[in-house]
N, C-alpha and C positions, 0 to 999 in steps of 0.2 A: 575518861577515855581508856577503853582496854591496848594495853601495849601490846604490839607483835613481837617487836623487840627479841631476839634471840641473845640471852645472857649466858655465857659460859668463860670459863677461867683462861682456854686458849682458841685461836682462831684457827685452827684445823677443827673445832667441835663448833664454830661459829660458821664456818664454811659444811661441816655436814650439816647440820642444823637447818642451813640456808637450803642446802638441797629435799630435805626431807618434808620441809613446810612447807615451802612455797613451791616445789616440784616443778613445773611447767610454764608458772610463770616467767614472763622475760625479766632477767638481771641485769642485761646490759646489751643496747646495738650500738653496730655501727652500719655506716654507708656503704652500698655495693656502688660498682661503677657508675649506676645510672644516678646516684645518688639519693637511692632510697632507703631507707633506716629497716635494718635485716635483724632479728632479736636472736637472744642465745639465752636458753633457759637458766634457773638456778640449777636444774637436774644435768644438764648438758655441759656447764661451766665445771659442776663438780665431778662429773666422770673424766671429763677432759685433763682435770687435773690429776686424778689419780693414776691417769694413762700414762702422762708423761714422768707425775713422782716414782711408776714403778719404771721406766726407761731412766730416770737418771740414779735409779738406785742401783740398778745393771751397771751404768757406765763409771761407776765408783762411789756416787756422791753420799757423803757420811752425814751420819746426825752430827748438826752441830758445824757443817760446812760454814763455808760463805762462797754465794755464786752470786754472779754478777750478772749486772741487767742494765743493757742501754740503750735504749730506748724512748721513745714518746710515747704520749696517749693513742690506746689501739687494743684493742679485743686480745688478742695475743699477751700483750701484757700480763694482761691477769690470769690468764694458761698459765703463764711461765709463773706469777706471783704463788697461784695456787698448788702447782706441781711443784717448786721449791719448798714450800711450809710443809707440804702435806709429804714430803721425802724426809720430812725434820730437819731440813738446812734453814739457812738464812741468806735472805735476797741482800746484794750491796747496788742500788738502783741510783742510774743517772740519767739525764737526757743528753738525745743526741749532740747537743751544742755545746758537751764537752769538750775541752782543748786536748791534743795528743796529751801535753805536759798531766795536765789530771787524771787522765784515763792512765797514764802508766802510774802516777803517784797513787790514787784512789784503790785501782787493781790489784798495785803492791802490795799496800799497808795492810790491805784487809785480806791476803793473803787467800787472793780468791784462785781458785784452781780450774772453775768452769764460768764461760762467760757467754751469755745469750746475746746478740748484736741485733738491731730491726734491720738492716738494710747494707747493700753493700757498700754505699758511701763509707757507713762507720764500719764495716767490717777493714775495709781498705786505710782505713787511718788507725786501727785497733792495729792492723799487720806491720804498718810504718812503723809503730814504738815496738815489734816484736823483739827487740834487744833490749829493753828493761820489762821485757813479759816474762820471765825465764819461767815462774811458777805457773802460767796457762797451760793445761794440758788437753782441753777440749772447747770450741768456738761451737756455737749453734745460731744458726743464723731464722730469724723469724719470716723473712716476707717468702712464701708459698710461690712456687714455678719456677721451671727451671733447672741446671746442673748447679749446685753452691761451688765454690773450688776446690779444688784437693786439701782434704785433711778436714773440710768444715762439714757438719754435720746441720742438718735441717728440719726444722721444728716440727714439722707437719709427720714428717717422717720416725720423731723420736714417738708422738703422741698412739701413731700406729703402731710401730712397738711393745709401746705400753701395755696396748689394748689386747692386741695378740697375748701376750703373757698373762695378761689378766683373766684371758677368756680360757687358756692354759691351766688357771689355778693360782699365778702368781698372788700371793695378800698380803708382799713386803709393802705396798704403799700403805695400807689399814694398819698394821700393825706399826709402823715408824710413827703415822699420826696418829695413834693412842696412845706412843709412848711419850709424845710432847709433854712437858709439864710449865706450869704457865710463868716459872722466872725462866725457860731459854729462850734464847735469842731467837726473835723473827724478822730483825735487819738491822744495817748499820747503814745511815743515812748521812752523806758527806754533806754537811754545810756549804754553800756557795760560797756564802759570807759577804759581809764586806770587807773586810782583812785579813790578808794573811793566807797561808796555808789553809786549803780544806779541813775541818776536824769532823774524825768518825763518829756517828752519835750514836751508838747502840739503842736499841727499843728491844724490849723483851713482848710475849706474846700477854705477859698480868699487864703488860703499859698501855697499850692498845686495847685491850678490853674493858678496861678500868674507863676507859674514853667511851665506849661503848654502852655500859651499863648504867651511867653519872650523865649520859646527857639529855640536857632539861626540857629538852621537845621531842614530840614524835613525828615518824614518815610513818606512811600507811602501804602497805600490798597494793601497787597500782601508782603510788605516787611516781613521779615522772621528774627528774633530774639529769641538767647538762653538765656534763664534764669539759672545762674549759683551759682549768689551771692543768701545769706539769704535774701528771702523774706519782714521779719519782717526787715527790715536794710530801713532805706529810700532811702536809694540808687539807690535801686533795686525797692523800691516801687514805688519812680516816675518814673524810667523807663519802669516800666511797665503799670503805667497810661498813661506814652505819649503814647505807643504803643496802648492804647485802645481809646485814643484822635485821633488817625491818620489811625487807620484801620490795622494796622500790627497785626500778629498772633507769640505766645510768645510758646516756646518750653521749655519744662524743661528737664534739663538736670544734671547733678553731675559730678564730678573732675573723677570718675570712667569710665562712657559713653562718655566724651566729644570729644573725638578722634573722634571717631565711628559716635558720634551724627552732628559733622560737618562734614563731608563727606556726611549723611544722610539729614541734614535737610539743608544744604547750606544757611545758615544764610546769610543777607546781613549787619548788623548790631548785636551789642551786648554790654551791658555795664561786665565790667570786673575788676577784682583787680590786681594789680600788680605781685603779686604773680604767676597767669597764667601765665603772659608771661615771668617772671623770670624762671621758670619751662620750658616751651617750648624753650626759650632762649638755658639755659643749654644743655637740650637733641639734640639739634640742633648741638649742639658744641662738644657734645660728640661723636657723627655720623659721625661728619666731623675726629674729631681725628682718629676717628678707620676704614676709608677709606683709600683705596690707593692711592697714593702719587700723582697721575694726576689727579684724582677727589678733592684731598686737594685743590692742586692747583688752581683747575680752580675755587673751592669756595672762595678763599682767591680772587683772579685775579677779579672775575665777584662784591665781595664783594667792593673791592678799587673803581671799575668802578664805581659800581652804589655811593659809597658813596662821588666821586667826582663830579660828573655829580649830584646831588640831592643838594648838598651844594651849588653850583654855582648857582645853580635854585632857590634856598629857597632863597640866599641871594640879586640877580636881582630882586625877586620877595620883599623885605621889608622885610622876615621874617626867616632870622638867625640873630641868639640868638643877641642884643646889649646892654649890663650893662650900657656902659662909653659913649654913644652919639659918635658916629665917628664923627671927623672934618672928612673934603672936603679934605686935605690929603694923610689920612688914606683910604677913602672909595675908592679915588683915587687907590690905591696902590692894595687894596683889590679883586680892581673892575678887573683888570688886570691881577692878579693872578687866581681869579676865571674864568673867561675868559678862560683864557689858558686854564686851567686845563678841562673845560667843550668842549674844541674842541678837545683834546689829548683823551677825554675818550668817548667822545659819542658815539661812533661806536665800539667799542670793548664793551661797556654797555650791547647797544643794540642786540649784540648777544651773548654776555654773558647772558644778562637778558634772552632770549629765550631758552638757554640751562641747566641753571643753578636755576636762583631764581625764576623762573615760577613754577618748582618742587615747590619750600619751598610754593609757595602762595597757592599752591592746597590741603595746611594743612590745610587752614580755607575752605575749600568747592568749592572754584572757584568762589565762587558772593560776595564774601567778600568784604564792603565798609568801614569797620573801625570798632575800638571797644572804646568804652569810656570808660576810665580806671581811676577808684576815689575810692575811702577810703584809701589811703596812697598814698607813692609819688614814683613813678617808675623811678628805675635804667637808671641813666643818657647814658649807655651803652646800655643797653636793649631799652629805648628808641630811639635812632639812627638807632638800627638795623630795628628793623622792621617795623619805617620809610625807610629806607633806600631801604630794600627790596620790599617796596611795599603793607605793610601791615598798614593802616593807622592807626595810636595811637591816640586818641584825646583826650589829659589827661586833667582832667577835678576835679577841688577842691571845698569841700565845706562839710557844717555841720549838724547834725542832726536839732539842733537847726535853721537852716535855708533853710530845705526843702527839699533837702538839697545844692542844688548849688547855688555856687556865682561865678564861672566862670570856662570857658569850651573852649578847642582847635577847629576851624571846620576845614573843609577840606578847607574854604580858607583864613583861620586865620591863618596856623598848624608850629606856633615857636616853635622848638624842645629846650626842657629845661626850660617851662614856662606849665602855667596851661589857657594859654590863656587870652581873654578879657572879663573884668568881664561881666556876666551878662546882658543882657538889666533891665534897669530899677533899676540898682543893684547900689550904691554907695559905693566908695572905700576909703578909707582914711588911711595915718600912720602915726603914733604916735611915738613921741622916748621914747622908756622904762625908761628912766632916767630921763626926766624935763618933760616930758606930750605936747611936742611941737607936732605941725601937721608938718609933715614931706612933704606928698603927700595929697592931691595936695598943691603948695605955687606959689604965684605967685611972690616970689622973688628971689628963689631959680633958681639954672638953671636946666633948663627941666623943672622947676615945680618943682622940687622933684621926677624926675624921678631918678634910679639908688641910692636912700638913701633905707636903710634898716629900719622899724619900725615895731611898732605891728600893725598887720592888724585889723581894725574897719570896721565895714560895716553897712547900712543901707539901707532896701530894703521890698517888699512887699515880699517876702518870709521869712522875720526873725518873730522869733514866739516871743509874748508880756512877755514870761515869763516862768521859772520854777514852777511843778505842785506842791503847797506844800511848794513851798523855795523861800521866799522873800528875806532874805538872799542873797541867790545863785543868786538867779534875778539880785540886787541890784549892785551883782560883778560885771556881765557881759554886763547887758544894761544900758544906760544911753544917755536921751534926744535922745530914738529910734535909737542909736548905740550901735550896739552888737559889746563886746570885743572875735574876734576869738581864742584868744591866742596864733596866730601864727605868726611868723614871717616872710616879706617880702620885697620885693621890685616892685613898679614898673619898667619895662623895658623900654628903648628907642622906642620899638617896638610897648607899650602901652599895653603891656601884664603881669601878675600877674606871678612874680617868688617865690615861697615857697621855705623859708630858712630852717626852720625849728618850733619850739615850745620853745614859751619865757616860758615855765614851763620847758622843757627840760634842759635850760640853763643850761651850768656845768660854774659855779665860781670857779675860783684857788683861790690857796692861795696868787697868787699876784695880785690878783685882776682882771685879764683876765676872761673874758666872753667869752664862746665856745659853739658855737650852733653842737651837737653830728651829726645830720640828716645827712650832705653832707662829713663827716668824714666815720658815718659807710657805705652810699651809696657807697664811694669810696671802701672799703676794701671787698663788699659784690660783687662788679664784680671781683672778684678774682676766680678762680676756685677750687683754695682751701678752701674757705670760707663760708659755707652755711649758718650762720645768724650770727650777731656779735651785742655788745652792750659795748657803750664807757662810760667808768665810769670817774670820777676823782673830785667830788664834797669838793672843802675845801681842795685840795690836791695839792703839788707843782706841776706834772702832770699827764697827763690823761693818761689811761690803756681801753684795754677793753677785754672784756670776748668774745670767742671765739669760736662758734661751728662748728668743720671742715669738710669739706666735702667730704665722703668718697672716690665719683668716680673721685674726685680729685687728691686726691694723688693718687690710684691705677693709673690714669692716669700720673700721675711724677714720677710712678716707684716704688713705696711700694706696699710691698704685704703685704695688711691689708684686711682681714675678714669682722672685728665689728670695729665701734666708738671707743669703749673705748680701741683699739690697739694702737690708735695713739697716743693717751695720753703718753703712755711707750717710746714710741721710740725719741730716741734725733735726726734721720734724717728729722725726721717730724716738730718737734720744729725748725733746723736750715732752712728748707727750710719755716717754717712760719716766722722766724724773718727777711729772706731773702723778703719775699713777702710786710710785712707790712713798709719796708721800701723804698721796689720800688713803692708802693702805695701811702704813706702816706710822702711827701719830698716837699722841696721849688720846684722844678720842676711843680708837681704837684700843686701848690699855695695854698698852705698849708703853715702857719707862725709856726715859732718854737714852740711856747706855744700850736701849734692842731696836734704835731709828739705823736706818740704811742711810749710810753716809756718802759711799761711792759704790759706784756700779759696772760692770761693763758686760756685755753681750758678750753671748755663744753661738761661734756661725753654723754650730751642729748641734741635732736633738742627742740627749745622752740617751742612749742603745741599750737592751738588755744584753748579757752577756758580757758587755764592755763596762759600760759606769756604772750601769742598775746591773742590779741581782733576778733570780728569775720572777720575784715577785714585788720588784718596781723598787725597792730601794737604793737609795742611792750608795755608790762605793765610793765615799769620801776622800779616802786614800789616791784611788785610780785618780779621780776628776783632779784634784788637787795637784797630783803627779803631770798631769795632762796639760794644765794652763800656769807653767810655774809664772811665765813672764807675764803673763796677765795678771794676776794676782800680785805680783811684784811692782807691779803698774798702778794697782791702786794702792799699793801701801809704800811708798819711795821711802828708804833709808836718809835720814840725816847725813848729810857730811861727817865724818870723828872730829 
């Protein structure tokens, strides 16, 4: 396949480029009032932005700034993304669900002097911290109509400006973006985190393009992608740079329209969080419950088909899941079974699939060719499925701090239960948390070192040189240009990157057992009674975990419950939870004594993002923990002295 792909060293010549190729093509819509999808060219994006670079290069702004951006997902956004690159500064981007407390820390640190705001809400909570703002010297507020207040300047109005100067003769915006060179900086991205203080993560414009040039599938001129994730997330940032590297046209959309907006806009591609399709998952499951008894069935029947006929396929093909290296054998044995199974099912599949899971794939639009699903790690169950059905997952891991991918599923990579093969260009390595040995690669080990667990290290042209500010923090995490990810892994036999979990998550007993929480709570969260859970048990002879149940769950098992805080009261709810964590969590399961759930207790509220989760669904372990001292006190009672 010929790449369209626009390869160059920095994204002001990735942003001309975009304009130059694809000229007229649409880059990116969004919705007018009526809620129709309105497009905005590659040629139209890129003049817009040269409008505004040469207005903010009038009102001061230097090569090599930091200007700030807060905001959500919105056409203006990338105005404002491309007018700061293409002035030679650097964006410091948040969403609006910033606390005041961050927005004065974040603005500080990064020593931002000009600041873009979406709306007057956040403009009015920007002006409440304006006594640790000292260094703001210009506000620009984005939403178009209207008088802004005295002193704030407006978007719509800087871009006219621009443009008047430029029609004048102005070429300070062209000549600032040739003079980019591809180590400066093209933002500092504050980690949410789950601890601690925000840290600034600089990304240079070689980090982001290096992302660009190395990734192992293509968009096509035409292809069609939702934008769902936070923007300011780099997740979504370089997904939406590739998209403007390849010609594809970006759709915004929200967890409210997204139904609606994939049937509408038939996306063929989309990056994604886990949580979507845990959501879709669900609702899926819920439909099929409350169908009549021969449509249950035939879902269940066409379900088995496809999931036998797909296993025999992935595993002929190299890629189902292998930890332990098959001898000759095993694969033997394997190979014969799968076999079978794929001649027993293929024909009942195949009109199964035509009757049944053809329906389920016209959820995503009909031209659906996969969705890349990263900032957490997707339901080992949830994952299967829609594999299974037809809906490609190509789950995909990696760090702010590194661009953020270091490795990604493709469509003919796609090992279910791994995050795929690193990276081109990406180096891999494990450490054992205990003695500092290299685990992966070893050339004495067998496999290499494939199937050991260690902490994952990497080294790559998308890891950033440093935290903004924190040499300290630097000093933790890099060393001799290996960034520590803090997570835990394995390579596979398949030669694919399995995520264990977070060597900070770590829970230590009191006998000294080490327990990685992640693949415990993965397990108990495909429950249907179960709608977010968190395993505690730090310093404690065993683990517990706190437990938010899930309403259409039980109402589906037979309780007639209202509200949340119903279930709390009732001891059929408790017996049928103790029932559940047990058929979950069991040596059956492979699960070792010291990672069984010992005590338990309910949460009468779902954890929030913002508040317990991060903007991309992980849990703030800290927060939650801070949040329920006495409950967790409750399942662990101190001895008498």
């Amino acid at each position: 396949m010929k790449s369209h792909r626009i390869n160059a060293p920095t994204l002001t010549e990735v942003y001309a480029g975009a304009a130059e190729r694809f000229g007229d093509l649409p880059a990116f819509a969004r919705k007018d009032a009526s809620g129709k999808f309105l497009p905005c060219s590659f040629r139209e994006l890129y003049e817009t932005g040269l409008n505004l670079a040469t207005a903010l290069i009038h009102l001061g702004v230097q090569a090599g700034d930091h200007v700030g951006l807060l905001a959500d997902n919105r056409l203006e956004w990338i105005f404002c993304d491309y007018g700061v690159l293409l002035a030679g500064a650097a964006d410091v981007p948040r969403g609006t669900d910033i606390t005041e407390d961050e927005m004065a820390y974040i603005l500080t640190h990064a020593d931002v002097r000009v600041v873009f705001v979406e709306n007057l809400t956040t403009l009015e909570r920007l002006q409440r911290c304006h006594h640790r703002l000292r260094k703001i010297e210009k506000i620009v507020l984005m939403s178009a109509g209207g008088e802004p207040p005295r002193g704030v300047l407006r978007l719509e109005d800087l871009v006219a400006d621009g443009a008047e100067r430029r029609r004048a003769g102005d070429q300070s915006a062209l000549k600032r973006a040739a003079d980019v060179k591809p180590e400066d900086l093209f933002t500092i991205i504050y980690t949410s985190g789950t601890t601690g203080t925000p840290k600034g993560v600089p990304l240079t414009h070689a980090n982001m393009c290096s992302q660009i040039a190395n990734l192992p599938f293509e968009l096509e001129p035409g292809d069609r992608t939702l934008s769902i994730l936070p923007i300011w997330h780099s997740y979504e940032r370089i997904f939406e740079m590739v998209a403007i590297a390849m010609g594809a046209c970006t759709y915004y959309t929200s967890l409210r329209s997204i139904g609606e907006d994939l049937k509408v806009v038939r996306p063929t591609l989309m990056a994604s969080a886990p949580r979507l399709w845990e959501s879709l998952y669900q609702k899926i499951l819920s439909n099929v419950r409350n169908s009549p008894p021969l449509r249950r069935l035939l879902f269940h029947a066409a379900y088995a088909c496809a999931r036998t006929v797909h296993r025999a396929e992935r595993f002929f093909l190299g890629q189902e899941l292998d930890l332990s290296g098959r001898r000759l054998s095993a694969k033997l044995t394997l190979s014969a079974r799968r076999a079978v199974g794929w001649l027993l099912a293929i024909l009942p599949h195949r009109i199964l699939d035509r009757l049944v899971l053809s329906k389920l794939r016209g959820i995503v639009g009909g031209r659906f060719r996969g969705t890349i699903s990263g900032g957490g790690a997707l339901q080992p169950h949830v994952d299967e499925f829609f594999n299974f059905i037809g809906i490609p997952v190509l789950e995909g891991y990696g760090l702010t701090e590194t661009s953020p991918v270091l490795a990604v599923r493709t469509w003919s990579n796609l090992v279910i239960g791994t995050v795929g093969h690193p990276y081109p260009g990406t180096e891999v390595r494990l450490v054992d948390l205990h003695t500092g040995e290299i685990l992966y690669p070893s050339t004495w080990k067998r496999g290499h070192g494939r199937g050991l667990r260690g902490e994952i290290h990497v080294r790559g042209p998308q890891v950033m040189k440093g935290y903004h500010k924190d040499p300290a923090g630097t000093d933790r995490v890099l060393r001799d240009g290996w960034f520590n990810t803090g997570d835990i892994g394995m390579i596979t036999f398949n030669n694919c990157l399995k995520i264990l979990g977070r060597s900070k998550d770590t829970i230590v007993l009191l006998s000294g057992e080490n327990v990685e929480p992640v693949p415990i709570e993965a397990r108990l969260v495909g429950s249907a009674l179960i709608e977010q859970c968190m395993v505690v048990g730090q310093d404690e002879k065993n683990l517990g975990a706190l437990i938010v149940p899930a309403l259409d769950g039980f109402r589906a098992a037979g309780l007639k419950v209202a509200q949340l805080p119903e279930i709390l009261q009732r001891e059929d709810a408790h017996r049928l939870m103790d029932g559940e964590i047990r058929r979950l969590v069991n040596a059956e399961a492979g699960f070792k004594p010291f990672e069984r759930i010992a005590v338990w207790r309910f949460i009468p509220k779902s954890f929030e993002v913002g508040d317990e989760l991060t903007n991309t669904y992980k849990l703030k372990r800290h927060v939650i923990t801070e949040r329920y001292p006495e409950v967790i006190a409750e399942m662990f009672p101190r001895e008498p002295a």
